[in-house]
Each structure stands twice: as structure tokens, then as C-alpha cells.
N, C-alpha and C positions, 0 to 999 in steps of 0.2 A: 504493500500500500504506500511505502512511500519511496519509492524507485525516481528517478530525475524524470525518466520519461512521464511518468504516473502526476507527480505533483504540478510538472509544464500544461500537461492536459484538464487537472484541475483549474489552472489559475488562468486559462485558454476559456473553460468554459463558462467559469464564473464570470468573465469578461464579458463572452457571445454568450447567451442564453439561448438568443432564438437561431446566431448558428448551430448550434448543441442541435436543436430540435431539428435543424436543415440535414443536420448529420445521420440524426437518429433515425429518420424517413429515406434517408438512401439506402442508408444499411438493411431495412424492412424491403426497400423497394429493389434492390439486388437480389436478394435473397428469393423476392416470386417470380424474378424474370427465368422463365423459361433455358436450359441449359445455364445459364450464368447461376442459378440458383443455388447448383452442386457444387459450386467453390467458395459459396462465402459461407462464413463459418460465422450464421448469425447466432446462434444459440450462446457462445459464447460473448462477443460481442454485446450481445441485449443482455446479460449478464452483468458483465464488467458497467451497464449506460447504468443499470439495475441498482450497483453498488452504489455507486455516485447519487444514484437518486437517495439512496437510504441514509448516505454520509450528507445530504441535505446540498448540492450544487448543483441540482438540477431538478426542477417544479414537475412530482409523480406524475400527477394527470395528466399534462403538456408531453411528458416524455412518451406515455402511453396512448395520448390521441395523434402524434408525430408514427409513432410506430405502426401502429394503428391505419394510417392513412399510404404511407408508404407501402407498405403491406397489399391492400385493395389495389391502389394504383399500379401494384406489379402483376397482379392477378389479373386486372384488364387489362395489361399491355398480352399478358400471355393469353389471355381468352381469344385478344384479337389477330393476333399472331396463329393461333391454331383457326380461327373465322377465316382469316383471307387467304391462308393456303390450303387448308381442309387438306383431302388427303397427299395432295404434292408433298406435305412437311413429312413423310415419310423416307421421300425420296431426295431430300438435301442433308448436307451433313450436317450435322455429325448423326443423325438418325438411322440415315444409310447404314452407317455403320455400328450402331450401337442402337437397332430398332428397341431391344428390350425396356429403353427408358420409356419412349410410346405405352408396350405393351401394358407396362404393370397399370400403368395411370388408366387406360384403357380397360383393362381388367376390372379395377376399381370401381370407375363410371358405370359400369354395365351391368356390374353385381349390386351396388346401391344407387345407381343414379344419383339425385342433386344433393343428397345426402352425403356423398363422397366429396361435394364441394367444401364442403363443415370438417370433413374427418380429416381430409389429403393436407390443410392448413395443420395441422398436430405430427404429421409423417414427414419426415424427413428426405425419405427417400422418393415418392411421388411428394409434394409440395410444388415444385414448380409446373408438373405437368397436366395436373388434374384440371387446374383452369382451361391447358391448350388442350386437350380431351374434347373440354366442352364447346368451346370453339370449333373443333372440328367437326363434331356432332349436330352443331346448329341448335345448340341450347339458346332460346331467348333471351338476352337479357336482362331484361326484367326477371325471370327467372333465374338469371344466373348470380346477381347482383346482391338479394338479400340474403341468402347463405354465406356468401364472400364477407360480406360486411360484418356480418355477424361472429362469420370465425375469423377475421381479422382484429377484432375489439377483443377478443377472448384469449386469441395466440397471443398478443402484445402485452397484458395481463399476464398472462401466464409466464410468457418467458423475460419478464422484469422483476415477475417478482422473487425467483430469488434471490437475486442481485439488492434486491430490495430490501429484502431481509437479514442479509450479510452484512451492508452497508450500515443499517440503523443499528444493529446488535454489534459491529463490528468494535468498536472503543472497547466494549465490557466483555466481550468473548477472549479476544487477541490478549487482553492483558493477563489474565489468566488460564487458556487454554489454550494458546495459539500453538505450541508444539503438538500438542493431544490430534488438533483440526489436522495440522500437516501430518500428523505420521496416519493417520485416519486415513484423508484424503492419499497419502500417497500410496496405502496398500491398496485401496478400490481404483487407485487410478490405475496401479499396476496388475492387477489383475481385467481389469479391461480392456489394455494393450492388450497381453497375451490373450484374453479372449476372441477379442475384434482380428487378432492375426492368424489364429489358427483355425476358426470359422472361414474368412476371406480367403483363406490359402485352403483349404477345402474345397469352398465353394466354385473358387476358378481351376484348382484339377477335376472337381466334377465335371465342368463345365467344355474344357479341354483335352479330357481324355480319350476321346475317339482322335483326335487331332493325333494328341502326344502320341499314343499307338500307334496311330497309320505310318509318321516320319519313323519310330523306332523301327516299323519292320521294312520301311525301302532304306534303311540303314543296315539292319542284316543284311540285305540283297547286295548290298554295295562293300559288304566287307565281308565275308564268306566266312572266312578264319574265325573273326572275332565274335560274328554275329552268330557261329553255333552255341557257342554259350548266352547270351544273351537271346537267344532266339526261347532258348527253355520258359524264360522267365515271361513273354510277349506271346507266346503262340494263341492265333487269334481264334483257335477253338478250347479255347479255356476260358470260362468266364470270369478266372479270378486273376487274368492276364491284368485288368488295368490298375488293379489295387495291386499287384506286384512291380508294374510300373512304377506307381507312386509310389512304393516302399525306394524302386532301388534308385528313382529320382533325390527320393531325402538323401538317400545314405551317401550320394554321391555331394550333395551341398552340404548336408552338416559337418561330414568328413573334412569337405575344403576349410570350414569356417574352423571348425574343432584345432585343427594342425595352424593353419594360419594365428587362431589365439595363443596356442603353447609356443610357437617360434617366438611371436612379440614377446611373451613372457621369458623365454629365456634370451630372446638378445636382449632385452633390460637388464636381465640379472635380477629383477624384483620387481614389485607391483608396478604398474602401468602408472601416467598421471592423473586419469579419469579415476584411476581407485584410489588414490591417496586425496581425490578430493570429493568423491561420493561420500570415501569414509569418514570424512569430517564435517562434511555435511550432517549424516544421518548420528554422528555422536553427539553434535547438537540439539537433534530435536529428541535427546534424550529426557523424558520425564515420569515421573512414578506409575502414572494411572496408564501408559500405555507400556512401561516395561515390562510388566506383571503378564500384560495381557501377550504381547509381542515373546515372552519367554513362554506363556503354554502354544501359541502356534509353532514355535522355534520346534518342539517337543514333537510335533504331530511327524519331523522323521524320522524318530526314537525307534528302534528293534521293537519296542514294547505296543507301538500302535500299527507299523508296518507289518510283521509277525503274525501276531493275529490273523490279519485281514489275508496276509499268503499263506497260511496254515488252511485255513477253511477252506478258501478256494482252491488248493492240491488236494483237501481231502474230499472235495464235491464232486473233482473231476476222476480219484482215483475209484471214488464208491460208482460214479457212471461208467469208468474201464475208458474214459477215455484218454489212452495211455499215453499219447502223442503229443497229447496238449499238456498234460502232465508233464512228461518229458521237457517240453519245450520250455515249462512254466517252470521249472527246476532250473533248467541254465540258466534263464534271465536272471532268476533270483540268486544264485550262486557265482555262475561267470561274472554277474555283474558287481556283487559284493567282490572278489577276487580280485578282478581285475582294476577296480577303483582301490583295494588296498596297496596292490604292485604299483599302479601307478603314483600312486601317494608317496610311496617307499623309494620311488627313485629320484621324483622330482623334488627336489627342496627348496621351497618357495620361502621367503620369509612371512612371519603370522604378524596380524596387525596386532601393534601394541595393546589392544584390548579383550588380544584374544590368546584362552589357555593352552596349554598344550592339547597336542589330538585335533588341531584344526586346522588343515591346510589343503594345499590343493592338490586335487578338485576336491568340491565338497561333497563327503560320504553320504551325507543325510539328503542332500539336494538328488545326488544319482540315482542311488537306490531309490529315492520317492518316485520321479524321471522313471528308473526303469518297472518298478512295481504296477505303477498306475498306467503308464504307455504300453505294457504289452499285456495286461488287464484288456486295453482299448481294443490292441491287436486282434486279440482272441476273441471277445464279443461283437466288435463292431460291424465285423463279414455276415452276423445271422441277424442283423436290424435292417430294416425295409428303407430305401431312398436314402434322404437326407439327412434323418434322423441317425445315419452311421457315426456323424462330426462327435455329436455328445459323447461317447466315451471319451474321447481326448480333449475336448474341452473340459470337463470334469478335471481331466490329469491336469491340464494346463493349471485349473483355478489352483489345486492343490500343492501343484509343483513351489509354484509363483507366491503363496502367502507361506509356503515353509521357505523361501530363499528370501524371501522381504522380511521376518520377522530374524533370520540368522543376521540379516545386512544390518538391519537397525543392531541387534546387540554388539556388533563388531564381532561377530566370531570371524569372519572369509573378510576376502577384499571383493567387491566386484565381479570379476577375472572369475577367481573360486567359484562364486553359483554357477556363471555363465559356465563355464569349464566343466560344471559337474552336470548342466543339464544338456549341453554339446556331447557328454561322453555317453550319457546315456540315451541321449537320442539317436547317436552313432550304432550302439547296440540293437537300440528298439527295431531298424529297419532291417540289419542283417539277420538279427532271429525270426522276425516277420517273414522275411523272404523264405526262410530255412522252412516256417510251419506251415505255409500259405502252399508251399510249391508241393509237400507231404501231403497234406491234410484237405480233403474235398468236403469231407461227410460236414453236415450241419448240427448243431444239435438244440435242448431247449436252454437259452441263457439265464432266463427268468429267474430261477430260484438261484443260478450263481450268483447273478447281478445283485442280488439282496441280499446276499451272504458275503458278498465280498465286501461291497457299499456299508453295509449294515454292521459288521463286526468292526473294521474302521472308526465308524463314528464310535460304537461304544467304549472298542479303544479308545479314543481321541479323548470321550467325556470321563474317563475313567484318569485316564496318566496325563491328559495336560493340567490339570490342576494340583496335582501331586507334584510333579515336576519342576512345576514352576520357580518355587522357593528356591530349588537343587539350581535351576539354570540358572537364577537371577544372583546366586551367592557365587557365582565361577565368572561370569562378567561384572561384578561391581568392579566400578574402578579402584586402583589402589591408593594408598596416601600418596601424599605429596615427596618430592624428594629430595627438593632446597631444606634446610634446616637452620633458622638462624637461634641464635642465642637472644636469651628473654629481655637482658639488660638492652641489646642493639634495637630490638622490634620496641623495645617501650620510650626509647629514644628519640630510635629515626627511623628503624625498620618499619615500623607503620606506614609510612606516609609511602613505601613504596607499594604495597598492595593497592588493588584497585579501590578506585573511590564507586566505581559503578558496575552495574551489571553491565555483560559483555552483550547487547542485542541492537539487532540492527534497527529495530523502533527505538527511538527516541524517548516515545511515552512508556517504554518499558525497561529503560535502561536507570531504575531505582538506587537513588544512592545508599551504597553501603557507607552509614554513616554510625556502625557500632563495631567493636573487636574485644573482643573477649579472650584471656588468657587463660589457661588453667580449667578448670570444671565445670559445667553449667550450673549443678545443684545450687550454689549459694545467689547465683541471677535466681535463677526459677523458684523460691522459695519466697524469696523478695517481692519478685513483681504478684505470687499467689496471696500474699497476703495486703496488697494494696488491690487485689478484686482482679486482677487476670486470670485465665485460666489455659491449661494445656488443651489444642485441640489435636485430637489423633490424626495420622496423615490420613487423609480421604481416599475412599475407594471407591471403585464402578457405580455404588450404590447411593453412595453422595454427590457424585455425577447425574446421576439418573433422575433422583430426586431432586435436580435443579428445575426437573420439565414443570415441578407444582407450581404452579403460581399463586399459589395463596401462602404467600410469603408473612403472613402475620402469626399464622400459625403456628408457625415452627420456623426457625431461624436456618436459612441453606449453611452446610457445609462452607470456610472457606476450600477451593483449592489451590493443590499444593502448586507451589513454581521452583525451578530448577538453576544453580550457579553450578557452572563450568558440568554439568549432566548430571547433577548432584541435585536430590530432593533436598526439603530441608529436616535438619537435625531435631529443629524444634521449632514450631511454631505456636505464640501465648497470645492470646486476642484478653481485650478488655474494651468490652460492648459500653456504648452512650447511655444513659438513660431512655433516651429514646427509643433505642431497639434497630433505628435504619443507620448509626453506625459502630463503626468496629475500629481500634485502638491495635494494631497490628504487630508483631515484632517476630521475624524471621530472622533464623541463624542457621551457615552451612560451615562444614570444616574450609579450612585456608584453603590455599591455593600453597601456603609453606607452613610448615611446625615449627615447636620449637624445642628445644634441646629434650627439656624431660617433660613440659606439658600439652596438652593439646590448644590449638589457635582456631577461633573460630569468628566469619564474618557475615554480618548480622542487616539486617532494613529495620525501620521502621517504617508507619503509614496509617495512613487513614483511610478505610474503606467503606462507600455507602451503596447501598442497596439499592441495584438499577433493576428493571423488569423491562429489559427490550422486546418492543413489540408486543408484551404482553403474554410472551413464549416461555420465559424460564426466569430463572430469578436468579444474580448474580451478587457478590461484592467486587466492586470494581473499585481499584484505588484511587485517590482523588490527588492531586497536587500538593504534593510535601508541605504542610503551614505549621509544621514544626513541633505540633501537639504529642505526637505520641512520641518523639524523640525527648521532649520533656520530661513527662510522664517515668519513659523507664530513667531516665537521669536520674531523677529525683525517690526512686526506689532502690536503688543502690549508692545510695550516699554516704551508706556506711562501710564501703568497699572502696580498697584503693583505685579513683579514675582518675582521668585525667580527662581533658575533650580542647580541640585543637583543628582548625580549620586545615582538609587537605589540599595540599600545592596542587590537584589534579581537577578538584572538583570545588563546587559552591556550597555542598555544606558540610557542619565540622561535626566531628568523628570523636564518638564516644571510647573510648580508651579505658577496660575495666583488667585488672586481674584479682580473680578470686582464691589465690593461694597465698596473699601477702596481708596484711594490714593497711588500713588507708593510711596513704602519704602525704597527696596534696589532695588539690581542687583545680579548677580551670588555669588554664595558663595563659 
């Protein structure tokens, strides 16, 4: 949110108001023109206009009757564009070549009629063509017109308002959960990719495999030698020639990709520069409420969840005798464990500083998932009708993708490692596939596999990732510090060099640590409990959850927790107003250095009041430093040696306490 290009565009629009609005009506009216439709990328766009409107620099209704009108105005441009050519627009390009954009919209029209005007405005994939449909149908338009309009007021609405809702919630979200949103957002993002790519690439070998076939076998014909082996694989009286194509098409591209990664990795001599800066990226948005969560998915490629689910399905298939697939289902799981430990054993890659021993590359847990759940696919996918084949390996995909995002967030691998482990077992997946495809004709019933296989997974999963979790999250905590200074220097001058502020790229979140504490918490926290603060325990999923009540009178939300240098806090003491809408704050995380024999630890005050954005959840969002609760804990430890002394770094001055001496002075 506050990027240079982000803030230029704000103080751009705050300037134009009603260019803003001229802007917002192209973006709508791009977006219905016919072909141009499929490259603007308005969903996001009306989003981002969305946020703006909620952060309040752009007038809601203006933004939504601008989008609104843009919108219709590109539906008639395309009504009459499919009106004046009728069916010539068949025959120019890009339709020529790419009729199927026609047909879906066409399909649509035919099966709902003017109904599909209303619906095709919500689809993304017909939206620009369902108008020229109609148009070329010779829909009236007076008939055309109030549908349009109507789902044009409603799409504009619709797709602002999340952005809308981001923007207005965004101050009191971002301040205390803004890493939670991103690691959130970035496993669903990432599992969308891999979604969206392994569908797509499905759907165009479906689409192109009489093509790919026909060239493979006048390539036997043209190479005699080579094409007798290759020819086994293609022969076009075998119906399970095209799905052996596509097996031995991957294995031929992952292979390239797979070998191409390991060469980078060893001409480096060690991680890439993309993984030394994803991995600091993602140690960043380290925080408590999603480490917890991020170490039971971590867990789900554990022998204890994996196991299971290949246990059952070797004995489903051993009590049906079908021993082939049995067989086959034994390599994958064995060759592949095998051959991910050899190759572990020879490569020696260096482990990211935040990861234990036993984790390098590739990663074991990423392959094996890789290999378990892709030749799962293999072996079911051949007895599912059409298109519905994708889903076994989309399943794998999703599963692959949230066990290697939840490793990447802990820092166990770099990068490289997931990539590497799901390269090596997708390398696999297609030559055992070929080996069982080219054996195996007979079909059989999947049904009760699929839910034994499916189905004992999960109960793995809900069984050992919560178990688990404590075990993961105590082998990646980070370790102490490893500067050390002496007590006498940090009580001196070594203070002033620790930071005066959190490390975050928002401004509004960059809180001064304006407390330091030497020695043991007990004789603070004693202190501020008996002048009416009290210990809140760090928040879980559950005090999360219960932000959605908005009857925030009733019962006071959870604070939650925030993070210094990936560090929850140690201790968090609130001491609430009279009033109840605020809160008297004091957080404390270990240093960033120690010291000789006792522990250092650095500290915020704040003030926090009780926001209800939108009316959706109830937050504490902190308010602008006025110096109150840093008083407060002052004046609670007065009978402890401080000191408080303005830092050379920052604007305000730093409480200076040690609770293993006798008070000395008072302010300096």
C-alpha cells in the first residue's frame, strides 16, 4: 500500500476525481469489448479502484456508476459488432482461428437465451462474447439493453466491492495481521497457480492429442531405427497410445527442467539468488497464528500421514489380485523413497540457516508427496470418463503445493529444494506410468480405492498434524542471538545501538521500541499487575475467529499477537480504560543481542482502540504514540533501577530498566 508507484496514483487521483472516474469507465469498457476483453485483467484492477475507494480517495457510488456505465457501453459496442457482421464474424480473425471463443458464448445464448445476457456479465471466460452472440442472432435491442444494464450495475458492485472492503478495514487489519493476510493469501495464491497450470496443460493435451499423435507416428516413419521403440509407446491401435504420449511428452520436459535446475545448483556451488531472497522474504512474514498452522500442513509429508494412505491402497489392490498395479504401486513408493535418499546423499547443498539437520536437497517430504499422490493419479485417472481424468492430479497438485509452501514458510529447503523434489518426482511419475500403462489394459472398479486412499489421508492428516505441530515448531524456532555484549556497555551506550523501531516496510507499523529491559521479566510483570494490568495469553485460531462477532460490548476481542525480527512476543500486559474501547499496551520480544549472564529484552508501548470496520469484525488497532502508556509503565517500576534517555535513531526516549540491581538513578 505504500509503494512510490501506489502513493503517485493516490495523490494523481485525489487531484482528478473525475479523471479517476474517466479511468474507471475504460477499464469497464475494455474489458466488454469483444476479443480485447481477454487481456484486460479487470477483476483485479476494479479491485485495486475498490481499495482506494474504501481508503476514502475516490467517491463509492461515482466509482460504481463510472464502472457501471463503461461496462454497458462495451457490451453495445460488442452487440453491434456481432449486429453488423452476423455470421461473417466467424470468418475474420482471430475467430477463424480460434472459433471456440464464438462457440461457448453461443452455446450459452441458446441454452438460456437473454438470461445468459445477466449470467455471461459474472463469467469471465464468455463476458465479452455473449453480447456479440446476440448481435448476431438479431436480438432486439430493446431486449437486449435491460439485462445489460442491469448486470452491468451489479458486476460493478460486485467487483469493487472487495477492494472496498480491504481499503476501509485496511489501517486496523494491516496493523495487526498483515503477515497472517500475506502468508494466507500466499498459500491460496499458490495453490491456484499450480491449479490453473495443471488443468490448462491438460486441457490443451486433451485438446491436441490426435495432432501430437498423428506428427509422432510420420516421425516413426521418418526414422525407422528410433521410431521402433517409440512406435510401442504411439501405436494407433491402442487406445491408451495418447495418454502414453503424454506420459512420455512430461518425462521428456521435466527431465530437461529437472537436470537444467541441478546444473544451476551446482555451478553456484549453493542456493540460487531467487532462494536467498524468497527465503527472507517468507522469514519475514513469520508470525505465531500462522506458524502453528503452517507446521501441521508442513507435517501432512510425514511417513505417519503418507503411510497410511499407501498401506491401504497396496492392500485394496492386493485383496482385488491386482498384482501389476500392486507391483507398480510398490516401486513408486520404494524406488522413489530410494532414490530421493541417494540423491540426497550425494548432493550436498548447503541448509538454510533456519533449517535442522535432515533437510536438504531435494526435499524428501515434497517427492514422496509428488510421487504418492501423482501415481495415485496415474493408476485411477485411465478408468474416469472425459475430462473429469484432470482431478486426480489436480488433487496431487493442491497437496503437493500446501506441503512445499508450508516447508518454504518454516525455512526448512531453499526454493530450488521443493522445486527439485517435485521435478524429481514428476521425472518418476511418467516413467512408471509408461512402464504400467504399456503392461496393464484390464480396467477395474476405482471407487472404493479412491475413498480409501482419499479417506485414510485425511484421517491421517487430522490425527498427526496436530500432534506434530508442537515437534515441528520447536526444531525451527529460531535461535538466540549471537552478539553478546556486556551489561555495564548496553547500560551505557550499548542501548542506543539496538533498534529504536520495528523493522516494517509500513511506516504506520514501524512502532517505537521505546522500552529495554535487562535481566528477568518477573519483577516488571509483578509491578505493572498490581497497578491493574494484566497478562494476556498469546492468541490462537480461536481468538482470531472470534474477531468475526461484532458485538464487541460483550466481551472484549483478543489482542493479537505481532512479530520482531519473526519473533512472537514474550509477553504481552494490557491495562484497559475505564471505558472498555481502550487498551494500555506493553509488548516485549528477546534482543536482537544478550548479555553476558542475563537475558535482554525489547519492548513497545501503545495505545489501542477498538475499531469495527465495516461492521465485519472487531479489532484493536493502535493509535498514534501520545505517550500515555509509556508513562504509565514508567511510573510502575520506579522502584527499579531505570534510566530513560532519548534514542540518537528515533523520536522517542527509551525506557532503560534492569531488574537484577537496585535502583541507581532516575532520568538523565
Amino acid at each position: 500500500m505504500d509503494s512510490a508507484w501506489l502513493n503517485a496514483a493516490i495523490e494523481w487521483i485525489g487531484t482528478h476525481p473525475v479523471a479517476a472516474g474517466a479511468l474507471i469507465a475504460l477499464i469497464a469498457f475494455c474489458d466488454a469489448i469483444v476479443v480485447i476483453g481477454i487481456v484486460v485483467p479487470a477483476l483485479p484492477l476494479l479491485i485495486a479502484v475498490g481499495t482506494l475507494v474504501g481508503l476514502g480517495h475516490i467517491n463509492g457510488p461515482y466509482a460504481a456508476a463510472c464502472a457501471a456505465a463503461g461496462a454497458f457501453t462495451g457490451d453495445a459496442l460488442s452487440y453491434w459488432v456481432g449486429r453488423r457482421w452476423g455470421a461473417q464474424l466467424r470468418q475474420r480473425w482471430p475467430f477463424s482461428r480460434y472459433p471456440q471463443w464464438l462457440d461457448r458464448g453461443e452455446t450459452m445464448f441458446r441454452r438460456h437465451g437473454t438470461k445468459s445476457i445477466f449470467t455471461a456479465r459474472f463469467v469471465g471466460a464468455v463476458r465479452p462474447f455473449v453480447p456479440a452472440i446476440a448481435g448476431m442472432l438479431h436480438v432486439p435491442f430493446r431486449r437486449y439493453a435491460l439485462p445489460s444494464a442491469a448486470a452491468s450495475i451489479g458486476w460493478a458492485v460486485l467487483f469493487l466491492a472487495p477492494g472496498w472492503v480491504l481499503g476501509a478495514s485496511y489501517d486496523a487489519v494491516a496493523a495487526v495481521a498483515d503477515r497472517l493476510a500475506l502468508v494466507l493469501g500466499g498459500l491460496l495464491a499458490a495453490v491456484a497457480l499450480v491449479w490453473a497450470c495443471v488443468l490448462y496443460t491438460w486441457r490443451w493435451f486433451a485438446e491436441h492429442a490426435d495432432s501430437l499423435l498423428a506428427r509422432a507416428l510420420q516421425w516413426t516413419l521418418e526414422h525407422p531405427r528410433l521410431g521402433r521403440y517409440a512406435g510401442a509407446l504411439i501405436n494407433p491401435n491402442r487406445p491408451e497410445s495418447p495418454s502414453l504420449l503424454l506420459l512420455a511428452v512430461c518425462l521428456l520436459a521435466i527431465s530437461w527442467a529437472w537436470f537444467t535446475l541441478l546444473a544451476s545448483l551446482l555451478a553456484s556451488g549453493g542456493p540460487l539468488a531467487l532462494d536467498l531472497q524468497v527465503h527472507a522474504f517468507m522469514h519475514n512474514l513469520r508470525n505465531p497464528l500462522a506458524d502453528r498452522l503452517m507446521a501441521g500442513l508442513a507435517s501432512l509429508g510425514d511417513q505417519y500421514v503418507l503411510g497410511p494412505a499407501a498401506l491401504v491402497a497396496l492392500g485394496y489392490l492386493l485383496w482385488r489380485r491386482r498384482w501389476m498395479a500392486a507391483a507398480h504401486w510398490i516401486a513408486a513408493v520404494v524406488f522413489g523413497l530410494t532414490l530421493t535418499s541417494l540423491l540426497a546423499a550425494l548432493i550436498d547443498m548447503p541448509r538454510p540457516d533456519t533449517a535442522p539437520a535432515g533437510f536438504g536437497f531435494p526435499s524428501v517430504a515434497v517427492t514422496m508427496t509428488t510421487v504418492v499422490f501423482g501415481f495415485f493419479a496415474v493408476l485411477i485417472a485411465r478408468e474416469l470418463p472425459g475430462r473429469t481424468r484432470v482431478w486426480p492430479y489436480l488433487v496431487a497438485g493442491a497437496v503437493v503445493t500446501v506441503v512445499a509452501f508450508a516447508r518454504l514458510y518454516l525455512g526448512a529447503h531453499w526454493p530450488s529444494d521443493l522445486v527439485g523434489g517435485m521435478l524429481f518426482g514428476i521425472v518418476w511419475l511418467p516413467a512408471l506410468g509408461i512402464a504400467y500403462r504399456r503392461h496393464v489394459a484390464r480396467s477395474f472398479w476405482i471407487h472404493p480405492l479412491s475413498w480409501l486412499f482419499y479417506g485414510t489421508f485425511a484421517l491421517a492428516a487430522l490425527w498427526h498434524a496436530p500432534r506434530a505441530a508442537d515437534t515441528v515448531l520447536d526444531r525451527f524456532t529460531p535461535g538466540g542471538p549471537d552478539r553478546v555484549i556486556a551489561a555495564a556497555d548496553w547500560w551505557q551506550s550499548g542501548w542506543a545501538e539496538l533498534p529504536a523501531q520495528r523493522n516494517e516496510s509500513d511506516p504506520r507499523r514501524r512502532w517505537a521500541l521505546d522500552v529495554q529491559i535487562a535481566g528477568p521479566l518477573d519483577p516488571v510483570r509483578q509491578r505493572l499487575q498490581a497497578q491493574g494490568w494484566r497478562i494476556q495469553p498469546q492468541a490462537t485460531w480461536v481468538d482470531a475467529v472470534a474477531l468475526l462477532d461484532d458485538d464487541a460490548g460483550r466481551e472484549r476481542p483478543a489482542v493479537l499477537p505481532a512479530t520482531l525480527d519473526a519473533r512472537a512476543e514474550t509477553l504481552l500486559m494490557l491495562r484497559p480504560d475505564a471505558d472498555g474501547r481502550r487498551l494500555h499496551a506493553l509488548r516485549l520480544w528477546p534482543a536482537p543481542v544478550r548479555l553476558e549472564h542475563e537475558p535482554l529484552w525489547l519492548g513497545t508501548t501503545q495505545t489501542l482502540v477498538l475499531t469495527q470496520p465495516m461492521g465485519l469484525l472487531s479489532l484493536w488497532r493502535p493509535e498514534p504514540d501520545d505517550g500515555v502508556a509509556h508513562a504509565l509503565v514508567r511510573r510502575a517500576v520506579t522502584d527499579l533501577d531505570t534510566r530513560e534517555s532519548l534514542h540518537p535513531q528515533g523520536s522517542a526516549p527509551v525506557l532503560r530498566i534492569r531488574t537484577a540491581t537496585p535502583r541507581q538513578s532516575t532520568d538523565e
